[in-house]
C-alpha positions as CSV (number, residue, x, y, z in Angstrom):
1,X,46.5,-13.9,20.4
2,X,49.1,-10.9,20.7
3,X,50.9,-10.8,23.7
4,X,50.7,-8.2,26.3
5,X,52.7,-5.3,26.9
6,X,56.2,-5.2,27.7
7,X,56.7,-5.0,31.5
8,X,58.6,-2.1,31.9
9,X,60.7,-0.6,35.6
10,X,59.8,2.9,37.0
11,X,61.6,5.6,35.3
12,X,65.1,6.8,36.0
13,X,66.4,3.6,36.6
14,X,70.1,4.0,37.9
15,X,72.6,1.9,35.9
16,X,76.4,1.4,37.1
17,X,78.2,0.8,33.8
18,X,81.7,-0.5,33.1
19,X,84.4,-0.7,30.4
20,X,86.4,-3.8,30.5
21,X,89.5,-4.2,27.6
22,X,90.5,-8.1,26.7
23,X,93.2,-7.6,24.5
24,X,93.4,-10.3,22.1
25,X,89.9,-11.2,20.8
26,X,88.5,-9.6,18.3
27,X,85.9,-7.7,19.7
28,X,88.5,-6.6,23.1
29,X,86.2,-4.0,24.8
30,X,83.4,-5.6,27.0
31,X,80.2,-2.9,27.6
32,X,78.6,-3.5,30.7
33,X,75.8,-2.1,32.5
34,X,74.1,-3.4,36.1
35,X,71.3,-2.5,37.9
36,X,68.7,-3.7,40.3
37,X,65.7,-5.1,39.1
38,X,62.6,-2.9,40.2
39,X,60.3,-6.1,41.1
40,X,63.0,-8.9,42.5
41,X,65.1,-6.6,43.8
42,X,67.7,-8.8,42.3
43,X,71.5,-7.3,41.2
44,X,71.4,-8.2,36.9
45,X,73.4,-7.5,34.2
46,X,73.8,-7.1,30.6
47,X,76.8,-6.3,28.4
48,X,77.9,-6.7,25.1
49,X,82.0,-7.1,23.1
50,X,82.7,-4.2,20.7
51,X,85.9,-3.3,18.3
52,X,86.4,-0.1,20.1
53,X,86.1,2.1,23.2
54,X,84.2,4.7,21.3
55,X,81.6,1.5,20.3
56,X,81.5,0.3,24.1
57,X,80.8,4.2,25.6
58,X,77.8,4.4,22.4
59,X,76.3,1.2,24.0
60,X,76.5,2.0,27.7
61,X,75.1,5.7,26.1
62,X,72.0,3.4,25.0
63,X,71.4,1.4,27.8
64,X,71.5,4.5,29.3
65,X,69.2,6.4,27.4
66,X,66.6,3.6,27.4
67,X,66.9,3.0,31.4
68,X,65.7,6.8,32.0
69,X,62.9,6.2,29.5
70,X,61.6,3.7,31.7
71,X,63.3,0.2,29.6
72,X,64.8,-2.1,31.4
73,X,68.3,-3.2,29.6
74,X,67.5,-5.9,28.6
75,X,64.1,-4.9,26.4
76,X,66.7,-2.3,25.2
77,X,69.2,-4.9,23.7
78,X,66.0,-7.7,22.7
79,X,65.5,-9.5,19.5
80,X,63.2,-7.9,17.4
81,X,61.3,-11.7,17.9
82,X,61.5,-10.9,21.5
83,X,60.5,-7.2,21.6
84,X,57.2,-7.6,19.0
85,X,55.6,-10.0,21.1
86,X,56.0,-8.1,23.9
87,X,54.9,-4.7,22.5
88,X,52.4,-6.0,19.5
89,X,49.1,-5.0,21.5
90,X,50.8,-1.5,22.3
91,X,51.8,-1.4,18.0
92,X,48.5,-2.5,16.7
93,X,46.5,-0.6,18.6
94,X,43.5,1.1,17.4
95,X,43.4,-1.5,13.9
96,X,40.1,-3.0,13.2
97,X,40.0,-7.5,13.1
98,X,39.8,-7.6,9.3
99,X,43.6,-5.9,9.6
100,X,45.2,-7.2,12.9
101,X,45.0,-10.7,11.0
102,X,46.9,-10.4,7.6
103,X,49.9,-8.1,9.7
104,X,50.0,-10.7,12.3
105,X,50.5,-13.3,9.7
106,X,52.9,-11.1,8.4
107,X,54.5,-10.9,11.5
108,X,54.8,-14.4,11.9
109,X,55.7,-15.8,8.5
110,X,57.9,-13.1,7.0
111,X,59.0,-10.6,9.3
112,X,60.4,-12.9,12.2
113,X,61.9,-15.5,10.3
114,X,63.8,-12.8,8.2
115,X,64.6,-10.5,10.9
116,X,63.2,-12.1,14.3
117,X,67.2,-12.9,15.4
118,X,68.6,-9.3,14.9
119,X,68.8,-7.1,18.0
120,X,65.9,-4.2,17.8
121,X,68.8,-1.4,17.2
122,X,70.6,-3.3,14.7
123,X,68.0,-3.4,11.9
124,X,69.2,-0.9,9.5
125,X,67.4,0.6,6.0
126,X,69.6,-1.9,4.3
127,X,68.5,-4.6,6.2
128,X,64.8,-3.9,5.4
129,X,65.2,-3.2,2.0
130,X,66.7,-6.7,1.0
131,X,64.3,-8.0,3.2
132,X,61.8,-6.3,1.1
133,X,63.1,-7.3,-1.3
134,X,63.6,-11.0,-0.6
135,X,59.9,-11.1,-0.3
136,X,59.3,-9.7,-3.6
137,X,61.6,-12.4,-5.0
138,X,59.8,-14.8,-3.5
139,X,56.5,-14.3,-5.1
140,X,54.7,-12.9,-2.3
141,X,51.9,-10.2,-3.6
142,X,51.9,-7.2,-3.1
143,X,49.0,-6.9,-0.4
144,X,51.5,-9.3,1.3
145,X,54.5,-7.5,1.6
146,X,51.8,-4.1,1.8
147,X,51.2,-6.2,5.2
148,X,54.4,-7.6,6.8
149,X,56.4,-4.4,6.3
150,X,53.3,-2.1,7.9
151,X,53.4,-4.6,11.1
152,X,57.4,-4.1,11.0
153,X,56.7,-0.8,10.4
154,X,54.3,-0.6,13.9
155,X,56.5,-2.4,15.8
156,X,59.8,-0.3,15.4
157,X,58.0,3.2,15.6
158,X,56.8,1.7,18.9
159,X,60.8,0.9,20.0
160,X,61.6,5.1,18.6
161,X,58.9,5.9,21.3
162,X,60.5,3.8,23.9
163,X,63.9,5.3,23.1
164,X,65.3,2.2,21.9
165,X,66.5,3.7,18.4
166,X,66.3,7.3,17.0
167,X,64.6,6.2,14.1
168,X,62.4,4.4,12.5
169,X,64.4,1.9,9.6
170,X,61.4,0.4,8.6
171,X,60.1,3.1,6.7
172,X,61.4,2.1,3.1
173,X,60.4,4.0,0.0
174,X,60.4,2.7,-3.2
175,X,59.6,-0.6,-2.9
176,X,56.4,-0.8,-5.2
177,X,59.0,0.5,-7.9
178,X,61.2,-2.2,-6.7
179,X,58.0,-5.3,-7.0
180,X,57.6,-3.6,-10.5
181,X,61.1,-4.8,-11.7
182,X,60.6,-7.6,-10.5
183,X,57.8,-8.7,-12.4
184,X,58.6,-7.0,-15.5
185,X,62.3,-8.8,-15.2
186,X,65.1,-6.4,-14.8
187,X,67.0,-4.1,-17.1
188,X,69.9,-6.2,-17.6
189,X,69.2,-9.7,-16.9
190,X,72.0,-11.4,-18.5
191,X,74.2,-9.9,-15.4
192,X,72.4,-12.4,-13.4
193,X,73.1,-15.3,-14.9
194,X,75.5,-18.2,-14.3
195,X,78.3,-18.1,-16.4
196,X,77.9,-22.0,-17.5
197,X,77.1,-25.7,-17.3
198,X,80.3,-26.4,-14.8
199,X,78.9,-23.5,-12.7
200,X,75.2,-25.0,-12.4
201,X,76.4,-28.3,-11.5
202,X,78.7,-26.8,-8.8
203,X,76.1,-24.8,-7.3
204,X,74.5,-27.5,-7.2
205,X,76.2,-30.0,-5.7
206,X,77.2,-27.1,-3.0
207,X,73.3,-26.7,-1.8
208,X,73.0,-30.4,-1.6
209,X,76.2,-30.9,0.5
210,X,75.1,-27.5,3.0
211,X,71.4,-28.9,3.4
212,X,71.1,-30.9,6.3
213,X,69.8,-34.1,5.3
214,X,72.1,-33.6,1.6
215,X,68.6,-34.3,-0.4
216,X,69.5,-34.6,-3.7
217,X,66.1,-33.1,-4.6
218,X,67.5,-29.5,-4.0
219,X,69.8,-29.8,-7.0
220,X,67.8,-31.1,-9.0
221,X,65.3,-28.3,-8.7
222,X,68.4,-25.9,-9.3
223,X,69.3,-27.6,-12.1
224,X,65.5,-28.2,-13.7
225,X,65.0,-24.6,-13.3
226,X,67.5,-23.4,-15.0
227,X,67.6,-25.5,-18.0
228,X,64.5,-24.8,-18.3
229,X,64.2,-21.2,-17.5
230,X,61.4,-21.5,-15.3
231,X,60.3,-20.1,-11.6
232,X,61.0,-22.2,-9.0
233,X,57.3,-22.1,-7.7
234,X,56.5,-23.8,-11.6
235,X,59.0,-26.1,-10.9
236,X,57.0,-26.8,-7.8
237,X,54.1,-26.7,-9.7
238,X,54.9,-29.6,-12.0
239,X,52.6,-32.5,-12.3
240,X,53.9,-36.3,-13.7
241,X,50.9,-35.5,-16.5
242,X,52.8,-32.0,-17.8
243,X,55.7,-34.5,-18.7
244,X,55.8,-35.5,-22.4
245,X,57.9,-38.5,-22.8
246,X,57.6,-38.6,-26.4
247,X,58.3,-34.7,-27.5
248,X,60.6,-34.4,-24.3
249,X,58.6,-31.4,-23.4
250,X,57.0,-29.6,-20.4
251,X,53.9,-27.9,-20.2
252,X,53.7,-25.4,-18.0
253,X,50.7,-24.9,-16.2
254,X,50.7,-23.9,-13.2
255,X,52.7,-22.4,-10.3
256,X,52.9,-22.3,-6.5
257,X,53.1,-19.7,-4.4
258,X,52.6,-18.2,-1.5
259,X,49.5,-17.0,0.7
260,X,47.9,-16.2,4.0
261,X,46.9,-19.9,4.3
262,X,49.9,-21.6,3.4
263,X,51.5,-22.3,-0.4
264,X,48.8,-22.6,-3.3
265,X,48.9,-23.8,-6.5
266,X,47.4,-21.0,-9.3
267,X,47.7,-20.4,-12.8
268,X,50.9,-19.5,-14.5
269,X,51.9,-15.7,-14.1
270,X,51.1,-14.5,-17.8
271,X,47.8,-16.9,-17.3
272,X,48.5,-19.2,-19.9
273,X,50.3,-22.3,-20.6
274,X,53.4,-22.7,-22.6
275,X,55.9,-25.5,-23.5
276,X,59.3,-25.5,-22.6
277,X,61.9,-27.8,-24.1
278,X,63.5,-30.9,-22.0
279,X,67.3,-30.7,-23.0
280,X,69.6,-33.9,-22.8
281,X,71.1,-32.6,-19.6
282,X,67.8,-33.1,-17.7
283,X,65.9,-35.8,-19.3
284,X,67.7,-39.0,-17.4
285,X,66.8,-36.5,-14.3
286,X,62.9,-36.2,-15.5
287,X,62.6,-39.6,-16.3
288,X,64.1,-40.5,-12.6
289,X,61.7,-38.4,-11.0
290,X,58.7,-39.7,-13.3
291,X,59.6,-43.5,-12.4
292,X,59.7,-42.6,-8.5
293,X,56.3,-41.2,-8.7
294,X,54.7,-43.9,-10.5
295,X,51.6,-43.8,-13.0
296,X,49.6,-40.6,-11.6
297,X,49.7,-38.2,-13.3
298,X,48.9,-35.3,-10.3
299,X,51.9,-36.4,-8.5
300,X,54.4,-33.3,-7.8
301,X,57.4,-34.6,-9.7
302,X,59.5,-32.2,-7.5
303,X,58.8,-32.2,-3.8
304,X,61.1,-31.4,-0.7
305,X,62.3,-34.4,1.5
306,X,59.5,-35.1,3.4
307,X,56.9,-34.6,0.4
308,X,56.3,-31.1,1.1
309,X,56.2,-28.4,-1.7
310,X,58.6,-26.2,-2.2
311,X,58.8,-22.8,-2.5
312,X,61.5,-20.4,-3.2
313,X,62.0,-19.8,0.5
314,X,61.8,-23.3,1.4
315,X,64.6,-24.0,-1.1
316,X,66.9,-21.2,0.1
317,X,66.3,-21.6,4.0
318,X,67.1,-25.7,3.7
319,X,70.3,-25.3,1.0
320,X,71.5,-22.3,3.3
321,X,71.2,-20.7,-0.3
322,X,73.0,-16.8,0.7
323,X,75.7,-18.8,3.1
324,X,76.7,-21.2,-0.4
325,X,76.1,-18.3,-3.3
326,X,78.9,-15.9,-1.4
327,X,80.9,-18.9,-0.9
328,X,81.3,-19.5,-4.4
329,X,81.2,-15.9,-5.4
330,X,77.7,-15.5,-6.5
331,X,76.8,-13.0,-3.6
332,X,74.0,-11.3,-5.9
333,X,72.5,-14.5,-7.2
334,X,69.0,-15.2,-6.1
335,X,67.1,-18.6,-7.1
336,X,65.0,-16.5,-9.7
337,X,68.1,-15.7,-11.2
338,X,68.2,-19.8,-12.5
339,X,65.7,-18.2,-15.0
340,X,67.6,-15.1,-15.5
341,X,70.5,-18.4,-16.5
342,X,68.3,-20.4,-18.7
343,X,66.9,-17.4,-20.7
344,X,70.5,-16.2,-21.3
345,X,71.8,-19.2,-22.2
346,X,68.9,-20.0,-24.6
347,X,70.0,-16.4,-26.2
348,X,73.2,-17.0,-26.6
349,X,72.7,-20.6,-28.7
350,X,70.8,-18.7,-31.3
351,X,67.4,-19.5,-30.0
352,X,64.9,-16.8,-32.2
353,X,63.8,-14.0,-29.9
354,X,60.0,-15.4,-31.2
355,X,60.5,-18.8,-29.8
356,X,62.3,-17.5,-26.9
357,X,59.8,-15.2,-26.1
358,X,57.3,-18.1,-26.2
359,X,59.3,-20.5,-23.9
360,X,60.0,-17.6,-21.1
361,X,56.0,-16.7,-21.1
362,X,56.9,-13.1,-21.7
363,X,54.0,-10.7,-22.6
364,X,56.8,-8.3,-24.5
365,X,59.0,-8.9,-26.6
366,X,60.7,-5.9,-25.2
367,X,61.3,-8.2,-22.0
368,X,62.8,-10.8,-24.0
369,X,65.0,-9.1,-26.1
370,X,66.8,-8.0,-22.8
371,X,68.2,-11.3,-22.9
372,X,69.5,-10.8,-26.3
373,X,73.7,-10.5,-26.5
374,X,74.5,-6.9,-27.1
375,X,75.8,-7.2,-30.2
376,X,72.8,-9.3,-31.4
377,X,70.4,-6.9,-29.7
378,X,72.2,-3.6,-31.4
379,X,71.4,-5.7,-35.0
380,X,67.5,-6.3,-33.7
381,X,66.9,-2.6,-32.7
382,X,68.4,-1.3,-36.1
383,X,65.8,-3.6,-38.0
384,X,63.5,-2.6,-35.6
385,X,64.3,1.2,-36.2
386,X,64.1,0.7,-39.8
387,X,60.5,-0.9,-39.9
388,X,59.3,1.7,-37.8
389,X,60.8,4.3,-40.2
390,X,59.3,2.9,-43.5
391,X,55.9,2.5,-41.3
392,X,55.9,6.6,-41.2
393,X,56.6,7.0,-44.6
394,X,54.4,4.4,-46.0
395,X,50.9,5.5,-47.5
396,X,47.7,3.8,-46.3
397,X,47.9,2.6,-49.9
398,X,50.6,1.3,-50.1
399,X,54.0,2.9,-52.0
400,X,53.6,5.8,-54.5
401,X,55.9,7.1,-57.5
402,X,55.8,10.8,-56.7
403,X,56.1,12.6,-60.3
404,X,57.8,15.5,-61.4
């Protein structure tokens, strides 16, 4: 059930604010309001450090500005966890039961876990937008993120009315452009991969070390997915029985993802199976993971510590994936970007764009020759600019002498 309105004091509030310098820390100016509360009667507080005085005056300004619009401080410096629940009935007003549902699942699964910790006036465009865009990454559909960013969306045009911020960051444009890339892979994919083996390993071995129970089973999902160019929800997806010993192959066949219910397990994304190559460099792995399951064949031969499946947001929340990429100097890599590696890579040893094509599941071969080294790619679009030159020329009879 959504909570109930935000209790809020009687306007005009009176606030006694304060500027207090502690030289020496790195934040030295200490913003401080106090006022009485309106129901206990009782002397509070609320304050926050800043860099500078002009910093600490814009905060008192806020508090200020929210007390004569009738918020008490401390709403006016809340979570945006904290805030939602209290204003949600106020925000989803006037939505029908066949909506409140998928945005309050939304709400819950997406928005607060990404956001939920930031202070209401803190959440920026920027913020949103990788936010967005995290979701999209993530597989989430597009009905999904439609639905978590329209609750986000209600809840901070609800704070611009209580005076909390001036505008509403949650309005984002371009995000359908955005989900588009994503699924169609991006212009320049090889930008996104690792730069080699000694690289993999390392980021590896880093996300196992940062996770807090150091299950090896993270790295060897970063390391399976990237030799084998696949999404982490197929590497979720595979079964002991997709696992050919003999041909040291994969078939891939399905993927999980996730949905209003919880994760799922559907059909690849281009709807049809393919076979991927096992390498040396994970077959001792695959065969590990195929002797701790045993003889079924339905057994997940990648699952998180507890037997859970995982999920691209599972993996980065329990590695502490963004705290370990910067760390290393990967700040842009995302864990689809372990395909972006293994397609690259796959390019650059002279795999034909026809094979490769087939392995990555592409539906163009426009995708895949994205992942073609310039120099090869320059020699592929002057054949291909050639064919389509004679294919203009050529008469539906095939070549004619022309006499003189």
């Amino acid at each position: 059930m959504m909570a109930g309105k935000m209790e809020l004091p009687p306007l005009g509030v009176s606030l006694s604010p304060d500027v207090e310098y502690r030289p020496g820390r790195p934040r030295p100016y200490r913003a401080r309001v106090r006022w009485i509360d309106p129901v206990t009667k009782e002397r509070r507080s609320k304050s926050e450090s800043v860099e500078t005085p002009e910093a600490a005056q814009a905060w008192i300004d806020g508090m200020e500005r929210a007390a004569r619009g009738g918020i008490d401080p401390s709403a006016a410096t809340a979570t945006l966890a904290e805030y939602g629940d209290g204003v949600m009935t106020l925000a989803l007003r006037g939505l029908e039961g066949k909506t409140l549902d998928p945005y309050l699942a939304g709400w819950r699964k997406r928005v607060v876990p990404a956001l939920g910790h930031l202070p209401v006036r803190l959440i920026t465009n920027g913020a949103v937008d990788r936010v967005v865009h995290g979701w999209i990454a993530d597989g989430c559909s597009r009905s999904t993120v439609k639905n978590s960013l329209a609750v986000l969306v209600r809840v901070m045009e609800q704070a611009v009315r209580d005076g909390i911020i001036d505008r509403n960051p949650a309005r984002v444009t371009g995000w359908q452009r955005e989900y588009q890339r994503a699924e169609d892979e991006l212009d320049d994919p090889r930008s996104l991969a690792l730069p080699d083996w000694e690289t993999l390993v390392r980021l590896a071995t880093a996300l196992v070390e940062r996770s807090a129970d150091k299950y090896a089973g993270w790295g060897e999902v970063v390391i399976f997915a990237a030799c084998t160019a696949a999404r982490i929800g197929e590497v979720s997806g595979v079964r002991a029985g997709d696992i050919n010993r003999d041909t040291r192959t994969w078939t891939v066949r399905r993927q999980t993802t996730p949905s209003p219910g919880g994760t799922v397990d559907k059909g690849t994304k281009g709807k049809r199976a393919r076979v991927v190559p096992l390498i040396p460099e994970v077959r001792d792995l695959v065969a590990r993971r195929l002797d701790i399951v045993g003889d079924n064949p339905d057994a997940r031969l990648f699952t998180g510590p507890r037997g859970g499946r995982i999920t691209t947001a599972v993996l980065r929340d329990a590695t502490h994936w963004d705290d370990v990429v910067t760390r290393l100097g990967y700040e842009h890599l995302r864990r689809h970007d372990l395909r972006h590696t293994g397609l690259t890579w796959m390019a650059d040893a002279g795999v034909p764009v026809h094979v490769l094509r087939k392995i990555a599941g592409h539906g163009s071969l426009t995708t895949t020759q994205r992942y073609l080294h310039p120099d090869m790619r320059s020699i592929s679009e002057a054949g291909a600019a050639l064919s389509a030159h004679l294919a203009v020329r050529r008469s539906p009879d095939g070549p004619r002498l022309k006499v003189v």
